[in-house]
C-alpha positions as CSV (number, residue, x, y, z in Angstrom):
1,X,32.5,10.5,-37.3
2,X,29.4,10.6,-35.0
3,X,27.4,14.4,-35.0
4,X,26.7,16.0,-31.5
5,X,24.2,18.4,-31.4
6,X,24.0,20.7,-29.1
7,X,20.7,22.6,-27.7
8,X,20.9,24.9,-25.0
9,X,24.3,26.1,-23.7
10,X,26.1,23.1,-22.7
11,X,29.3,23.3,-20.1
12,X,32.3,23.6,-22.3
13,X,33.8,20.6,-19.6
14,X,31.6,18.4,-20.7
15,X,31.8,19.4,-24.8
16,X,35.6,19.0,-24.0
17,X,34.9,15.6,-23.3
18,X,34.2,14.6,-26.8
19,X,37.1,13.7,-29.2
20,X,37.4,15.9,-32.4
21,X,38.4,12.4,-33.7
22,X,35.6,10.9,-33.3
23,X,33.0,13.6,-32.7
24,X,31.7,16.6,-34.8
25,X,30.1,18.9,-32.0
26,X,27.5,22.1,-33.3
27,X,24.5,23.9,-32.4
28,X,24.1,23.4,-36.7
29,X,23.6,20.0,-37.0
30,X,20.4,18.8,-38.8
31,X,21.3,15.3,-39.6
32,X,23.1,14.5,-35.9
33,X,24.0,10.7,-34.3
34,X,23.2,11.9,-31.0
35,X,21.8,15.3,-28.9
36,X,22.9,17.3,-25.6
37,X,20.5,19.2,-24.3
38,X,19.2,21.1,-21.2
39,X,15.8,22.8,-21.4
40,X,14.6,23.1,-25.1
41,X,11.7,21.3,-26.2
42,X,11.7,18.5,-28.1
43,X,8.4,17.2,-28.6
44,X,7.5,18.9,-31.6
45,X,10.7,18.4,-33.0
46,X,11.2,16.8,-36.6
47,X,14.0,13.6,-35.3
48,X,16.7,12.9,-38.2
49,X,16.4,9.1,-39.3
50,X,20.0,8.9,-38.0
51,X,19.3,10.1,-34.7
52,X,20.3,7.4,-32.0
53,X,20.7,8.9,-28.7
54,X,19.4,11.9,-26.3
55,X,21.6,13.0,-23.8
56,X,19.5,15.8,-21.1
57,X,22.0,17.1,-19.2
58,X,20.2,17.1,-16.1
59,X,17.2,14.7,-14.0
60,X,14.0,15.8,-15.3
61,X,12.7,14.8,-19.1
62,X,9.8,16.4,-19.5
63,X,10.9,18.3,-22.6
64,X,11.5,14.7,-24.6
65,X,9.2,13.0,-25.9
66,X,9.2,9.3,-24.9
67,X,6.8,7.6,-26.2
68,X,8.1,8.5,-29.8
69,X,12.0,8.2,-28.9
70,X,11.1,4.8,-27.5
71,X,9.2,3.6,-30.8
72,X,11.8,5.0,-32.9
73,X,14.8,3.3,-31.0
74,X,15.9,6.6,-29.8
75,X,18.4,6.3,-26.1
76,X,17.1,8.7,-23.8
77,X,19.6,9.4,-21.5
78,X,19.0,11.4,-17.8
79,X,22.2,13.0,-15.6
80,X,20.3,11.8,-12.1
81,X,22.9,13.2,-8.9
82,X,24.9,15.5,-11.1
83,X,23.2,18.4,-9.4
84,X,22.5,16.6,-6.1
85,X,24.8,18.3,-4.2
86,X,23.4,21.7,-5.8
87,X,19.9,21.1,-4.3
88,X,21.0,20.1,-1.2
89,X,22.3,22.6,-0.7
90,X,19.1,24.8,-2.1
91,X,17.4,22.6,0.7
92,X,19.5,24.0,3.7
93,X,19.1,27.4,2.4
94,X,15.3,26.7,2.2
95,X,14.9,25.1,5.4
96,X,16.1,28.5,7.1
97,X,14.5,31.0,5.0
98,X,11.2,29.6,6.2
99,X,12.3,29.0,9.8
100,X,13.1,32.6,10.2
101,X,11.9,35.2,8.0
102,X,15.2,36.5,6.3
103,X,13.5,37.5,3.7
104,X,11.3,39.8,4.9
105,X,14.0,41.1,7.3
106,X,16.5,42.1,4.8
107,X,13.0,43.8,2.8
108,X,12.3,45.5,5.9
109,X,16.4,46.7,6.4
110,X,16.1,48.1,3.0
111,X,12.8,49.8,3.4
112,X,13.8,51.6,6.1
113,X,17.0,53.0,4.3
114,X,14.8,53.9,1.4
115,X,12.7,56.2,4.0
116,X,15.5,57.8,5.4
117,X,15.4,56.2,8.7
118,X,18.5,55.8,10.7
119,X,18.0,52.0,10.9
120,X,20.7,51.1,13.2
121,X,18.7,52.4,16.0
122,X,15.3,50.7,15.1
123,X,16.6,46.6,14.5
124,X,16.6,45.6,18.2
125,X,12.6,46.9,18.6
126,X,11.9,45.3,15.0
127,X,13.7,41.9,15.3
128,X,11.4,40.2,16.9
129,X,9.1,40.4,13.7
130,X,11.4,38.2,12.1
131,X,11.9,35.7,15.0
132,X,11.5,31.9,13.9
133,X,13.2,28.0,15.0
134,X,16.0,26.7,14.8
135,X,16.9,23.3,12.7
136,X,18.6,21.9,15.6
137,X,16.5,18.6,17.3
138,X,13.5,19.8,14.5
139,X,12.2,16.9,12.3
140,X,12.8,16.6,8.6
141,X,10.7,14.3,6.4
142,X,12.2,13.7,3.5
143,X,9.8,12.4,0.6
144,X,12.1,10.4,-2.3
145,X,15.4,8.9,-1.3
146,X,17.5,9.0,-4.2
147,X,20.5,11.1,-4.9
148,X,19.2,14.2,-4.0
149,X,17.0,12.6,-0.7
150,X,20.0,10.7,0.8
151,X,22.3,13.9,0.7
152,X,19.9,15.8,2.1
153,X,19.3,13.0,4.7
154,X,22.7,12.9,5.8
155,X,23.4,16.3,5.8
156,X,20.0,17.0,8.1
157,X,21.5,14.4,10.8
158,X,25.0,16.2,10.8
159,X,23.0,19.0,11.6
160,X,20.9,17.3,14.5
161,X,18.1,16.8,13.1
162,X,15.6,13.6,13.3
163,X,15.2,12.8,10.2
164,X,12.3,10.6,8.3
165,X,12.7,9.4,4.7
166,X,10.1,7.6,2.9
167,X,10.7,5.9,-0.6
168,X,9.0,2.8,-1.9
169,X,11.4,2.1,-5.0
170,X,14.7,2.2,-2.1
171,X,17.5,0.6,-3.4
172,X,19.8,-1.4,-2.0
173,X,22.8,0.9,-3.1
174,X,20.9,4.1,-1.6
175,X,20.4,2.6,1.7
176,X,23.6,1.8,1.9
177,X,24.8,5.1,1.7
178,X,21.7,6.4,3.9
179,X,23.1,7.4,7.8
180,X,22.1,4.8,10.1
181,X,20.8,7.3,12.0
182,X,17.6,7.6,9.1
183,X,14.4,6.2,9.6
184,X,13.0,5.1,6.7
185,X,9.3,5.0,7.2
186,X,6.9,1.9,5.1
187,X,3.8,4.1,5.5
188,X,4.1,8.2,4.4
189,X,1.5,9.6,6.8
190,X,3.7,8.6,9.6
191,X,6.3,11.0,8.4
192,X,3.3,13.1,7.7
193,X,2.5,13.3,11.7
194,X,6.1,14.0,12.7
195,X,8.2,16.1,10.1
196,X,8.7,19.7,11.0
197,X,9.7,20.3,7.2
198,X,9.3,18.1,4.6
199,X,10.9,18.3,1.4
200,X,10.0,16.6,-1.8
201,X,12.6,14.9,-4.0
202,X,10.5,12.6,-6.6
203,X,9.9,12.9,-10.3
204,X,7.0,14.1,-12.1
205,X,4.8,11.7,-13.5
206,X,1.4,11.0,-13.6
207,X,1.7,9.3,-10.6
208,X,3.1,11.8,-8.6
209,X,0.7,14.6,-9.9
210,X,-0.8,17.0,-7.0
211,X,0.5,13.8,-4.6
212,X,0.6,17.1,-2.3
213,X,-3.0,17.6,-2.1
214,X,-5.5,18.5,0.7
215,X,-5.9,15.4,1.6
216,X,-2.0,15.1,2.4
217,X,-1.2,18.1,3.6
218,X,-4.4,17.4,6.8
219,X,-2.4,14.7,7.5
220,X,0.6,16.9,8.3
221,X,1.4,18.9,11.4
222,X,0.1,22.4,12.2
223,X,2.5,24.2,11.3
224,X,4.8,22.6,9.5
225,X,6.9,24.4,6.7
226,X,7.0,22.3,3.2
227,X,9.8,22.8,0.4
228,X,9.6,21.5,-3.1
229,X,12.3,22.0,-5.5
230,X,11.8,19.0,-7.2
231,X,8.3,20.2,-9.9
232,X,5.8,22.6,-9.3
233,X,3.1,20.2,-10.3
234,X,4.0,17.3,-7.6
235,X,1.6,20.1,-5.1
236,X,-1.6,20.9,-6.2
237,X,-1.5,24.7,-5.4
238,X,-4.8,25.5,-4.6
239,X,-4.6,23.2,-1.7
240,X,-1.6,24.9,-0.7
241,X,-2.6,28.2,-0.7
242,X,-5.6,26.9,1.5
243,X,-3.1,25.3,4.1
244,X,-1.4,28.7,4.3
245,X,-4.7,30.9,4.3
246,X,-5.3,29.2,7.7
247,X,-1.6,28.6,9.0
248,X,-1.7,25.1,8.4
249,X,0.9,24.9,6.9
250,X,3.5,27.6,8.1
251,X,5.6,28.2,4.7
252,X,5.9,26.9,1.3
253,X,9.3,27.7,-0.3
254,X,9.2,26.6,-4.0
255,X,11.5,26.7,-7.0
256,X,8.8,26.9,-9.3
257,X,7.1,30.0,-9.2
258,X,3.8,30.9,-10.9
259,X,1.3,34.0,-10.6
260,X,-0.6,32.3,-8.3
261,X,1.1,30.8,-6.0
262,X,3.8,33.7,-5.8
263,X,0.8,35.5,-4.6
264,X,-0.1,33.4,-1.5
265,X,1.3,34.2,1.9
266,X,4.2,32.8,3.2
267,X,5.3,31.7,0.1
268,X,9.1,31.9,-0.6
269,X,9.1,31.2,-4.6
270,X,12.4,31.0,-6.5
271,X,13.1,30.6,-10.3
272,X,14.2,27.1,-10.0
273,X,17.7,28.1,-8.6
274,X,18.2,24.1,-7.6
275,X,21.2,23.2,-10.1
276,X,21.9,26.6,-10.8
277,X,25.5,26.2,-9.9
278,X,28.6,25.9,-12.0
279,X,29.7,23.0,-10.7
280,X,26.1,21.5,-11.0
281,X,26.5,22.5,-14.8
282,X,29.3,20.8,-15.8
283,X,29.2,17.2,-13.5
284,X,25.6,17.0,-15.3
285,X,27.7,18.2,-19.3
286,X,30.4,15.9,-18.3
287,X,27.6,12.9,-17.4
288,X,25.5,13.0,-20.3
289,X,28.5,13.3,-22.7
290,X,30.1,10.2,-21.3
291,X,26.7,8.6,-21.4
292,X,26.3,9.3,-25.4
293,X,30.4,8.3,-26.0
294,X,30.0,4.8,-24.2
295,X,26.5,4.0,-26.2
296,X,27.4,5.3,-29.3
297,X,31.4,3.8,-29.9
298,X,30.1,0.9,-27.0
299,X,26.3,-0.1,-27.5
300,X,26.2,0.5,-23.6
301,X,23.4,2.0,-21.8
302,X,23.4,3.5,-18.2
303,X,21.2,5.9,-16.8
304,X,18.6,5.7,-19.5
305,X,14.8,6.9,-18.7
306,X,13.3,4.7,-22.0
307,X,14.9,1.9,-22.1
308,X,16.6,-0.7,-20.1
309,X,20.1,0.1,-18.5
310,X,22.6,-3.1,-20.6
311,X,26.5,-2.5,-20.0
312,X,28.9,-5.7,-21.6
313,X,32.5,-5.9,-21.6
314,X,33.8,-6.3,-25.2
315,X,34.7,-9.6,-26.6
316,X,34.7,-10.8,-30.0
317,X,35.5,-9.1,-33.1
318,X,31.8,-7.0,-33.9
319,X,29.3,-6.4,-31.2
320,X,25.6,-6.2,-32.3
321,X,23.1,-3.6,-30.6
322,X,19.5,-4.8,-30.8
323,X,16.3,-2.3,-29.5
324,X,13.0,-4.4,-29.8
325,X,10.3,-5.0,-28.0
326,X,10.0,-6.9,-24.9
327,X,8.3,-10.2,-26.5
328,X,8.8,-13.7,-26.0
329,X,11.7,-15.4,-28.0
330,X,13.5,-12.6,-29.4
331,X,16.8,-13.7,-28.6
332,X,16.2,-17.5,-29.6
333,X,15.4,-15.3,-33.4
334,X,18.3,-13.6,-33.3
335,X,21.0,-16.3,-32.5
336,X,18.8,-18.8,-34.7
337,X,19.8,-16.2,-38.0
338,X,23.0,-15.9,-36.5
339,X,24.0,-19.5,-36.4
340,X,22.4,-20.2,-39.4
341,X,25.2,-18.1,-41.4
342,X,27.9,-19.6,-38.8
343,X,28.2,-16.8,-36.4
344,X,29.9,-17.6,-33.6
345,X,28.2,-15.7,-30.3
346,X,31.1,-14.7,-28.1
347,X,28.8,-13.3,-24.8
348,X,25.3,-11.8,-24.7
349,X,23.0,-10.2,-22.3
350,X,19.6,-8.9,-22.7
351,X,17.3,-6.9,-20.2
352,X,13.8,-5.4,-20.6
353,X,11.7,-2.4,-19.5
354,X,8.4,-2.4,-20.0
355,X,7.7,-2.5,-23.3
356,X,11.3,-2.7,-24.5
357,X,14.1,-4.7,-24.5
358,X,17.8,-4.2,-25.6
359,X,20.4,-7.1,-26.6
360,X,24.1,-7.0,-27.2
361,X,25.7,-9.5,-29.0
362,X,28.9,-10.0,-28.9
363,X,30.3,-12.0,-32.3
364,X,33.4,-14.1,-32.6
365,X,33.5,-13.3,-36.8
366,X,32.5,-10.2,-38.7
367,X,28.8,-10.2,-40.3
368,X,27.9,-8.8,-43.2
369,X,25.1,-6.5,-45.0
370,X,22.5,-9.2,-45.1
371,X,22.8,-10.5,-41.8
372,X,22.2,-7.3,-40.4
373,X,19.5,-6.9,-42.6
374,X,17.5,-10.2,-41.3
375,X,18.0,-9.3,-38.1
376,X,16.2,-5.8,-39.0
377,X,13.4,-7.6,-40.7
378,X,12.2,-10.0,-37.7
379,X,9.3,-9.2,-36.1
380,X,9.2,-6.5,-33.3
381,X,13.0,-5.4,-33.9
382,X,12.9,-1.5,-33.8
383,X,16.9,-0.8,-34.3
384,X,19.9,-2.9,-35.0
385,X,23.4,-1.6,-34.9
386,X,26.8,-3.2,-35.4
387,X,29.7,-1.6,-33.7
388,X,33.3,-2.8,-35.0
């Protein structure tokens, strides 16, 4: 029986998912198979020797620690477009909080009634405070066109909006589903020039720190209104609040607030409300325990963030699961042992990322303890499982 455990509070439709047959799901565990998690951190976390998988029920990994899952053979596992649909959503509502100021409107409604001021008679003087665009025939940039990009894409042109998306990683599978209507720029400072808002939908990395930055944000148009709900740190805030110090840039609407940007004007900060929905919750529970059940009783891997993604229809009687590293003639090793002791290889496939690679090997007879145990001993193997 394989040991969940749980960190966070996970969506009881995903847990549901699991098979009390199969699975033993806590919060208790300490020597667990596999773990669900949302937002606890993990990096200083003491990892069982049994521990084979990480599921993060959502798209960002920042609380994992790669680098030491990845040497320790440890499946990382990320929910990307669970919660799509949540922050597109987010985006619409963001996109007309900083067109006209609602905010500040429903403030100044409420002020008034705290005063004791008949209200009704004030709004059609005061209105014009709050006054600000409309969407319709506005431009949207749109910076990152993956699950969350492409939704909001689509839903911008239904609205009647021109719409700019820039992406160099595209896929073929996300420009399919892109509207035709889309244009997906080669070079970002041409969406720069012509995006009314621009919304941010990229991962944090290294790469991507402070890609907002001054130099950026000049290359933008006067006035244009920004909205990140993808990580704080992709804009560098000091720039920021310089942009809106001099009306550069007209509004910044975040979902990461901190002391000092919450205290810049124009700033409409939020506390990271973008899959906050309970139908976010559980399509991202329900993805990352379907992602665990497939590699754990399968060998499969899809949506990993550590290693390479390796799906294989069964065949054979025993499949064998192999994380090593991403060297020359590892698999001419492996089926070298494996013929040796008259194994008969049923189907294989191998892929590599990075650093790693992952094999499955599907075997037409049973293998036995030492076998598996040469196949552990070569050089540059990290993990070997068999699966009946």
């Amino acid at each position: 029986m394989y040991r969940i455990k749980t960190m966070n509070k996970i969506s009881p439709v995903g847990l549901n998912t699991f098979d009390a047959a199969k699975y033993d799901v806590s919060d208790a565990h300490t020597d667990e198979h596999a773990i669900l998690v949302r937002s606890a951190k993990l990096h200083d976390y003491d990892f069982p020797a049994d521990l084979l998988a990480i599921a993060r029920a959502g798209s960002g990994v920042n609380n994992i620690p790669l680098d030491r899952c990845s040497e320790k053979g440890i499946v990382v596992f990320s929910t990307p477009g669970a919660n799509a649909n949540a922050v597109k959503e987010l985006v619409l509502c963001g996109m007309l909080i900083s067109s006209r100021d609602v905010d500040g409107s429903i403030r100044w409604v409420r002020e008034q009634v705290d005063a004791d001021v008949e209200v009704a008679g004030l709004v059609e003087k005061a209105k014009s405070a709050f006054v600000g665009p409309e969407l319709y025939h506005k431009t949207l940039g749109i910076i990152g066109l993956g699950a969350i990009g492409t939704l909001v894409a689509n839903m911008a042109v239904a609205l009647g909006m021109d719409v700019y998306g820039y992406d160099p990683y595209l896929s073929v599978d996300t420009a399919l589903r892109l509207d035709r209507h889309v244009h997906v720029v080669k070079d970002i400072r041409e969406l720069y020039k012509k995006a009314d808002y621009i919304t941010v939908h990229v991962h944090f990395t290294d790469a991507t720190r402070h890609m907002i930055n001054a130099e950026a944000i000049s290359q933008m148009k006067r006035g244009v209104r920004f909205i990140n709900l993808a990580r704080g740190e992709i804009v560098d805030d000091d720039a920021m609040i310089a942009a809106l110090d001099t009306g550069w840039v007209a509004a910044y609407v975040t979902d990461f607030p901190n002391n000092k940007i919450v205290k810049a004007p124009h700033v409409i900060a939020m506390p990271h409300l973008g899959a906050s929905t309970p139908e976010s919750e559980q399509n991202c529970a329900v993805m990352a325990a379907r992602e665990l059940q497939d590699y754990l009783e399968h060998g499969n891997i899809t949506r990993s963030v550590n290693m390479p993604d390796v799906a294989l229809e069964r065949s054979g009687v025993q499949r064998m699961c192999i994380l090593h590293k991403n060297v020359p003639a590892m698999l001419a090793n492996i089926t070298t042992l494996l013929a040796r002791d008259g194994v008969n290889v049923e189907n294989l496939t191998n892929k590599s990322k990075g650093d790693y690679a992952y094999t499955i090997v599907d075997l037409g007879t049973p293998v036995d303890g030492s076998i598996i145990c040469d196949v552990t001993n070569l050089a540059n193997v990290i993990r070997v499982r068999v699966i009946d």
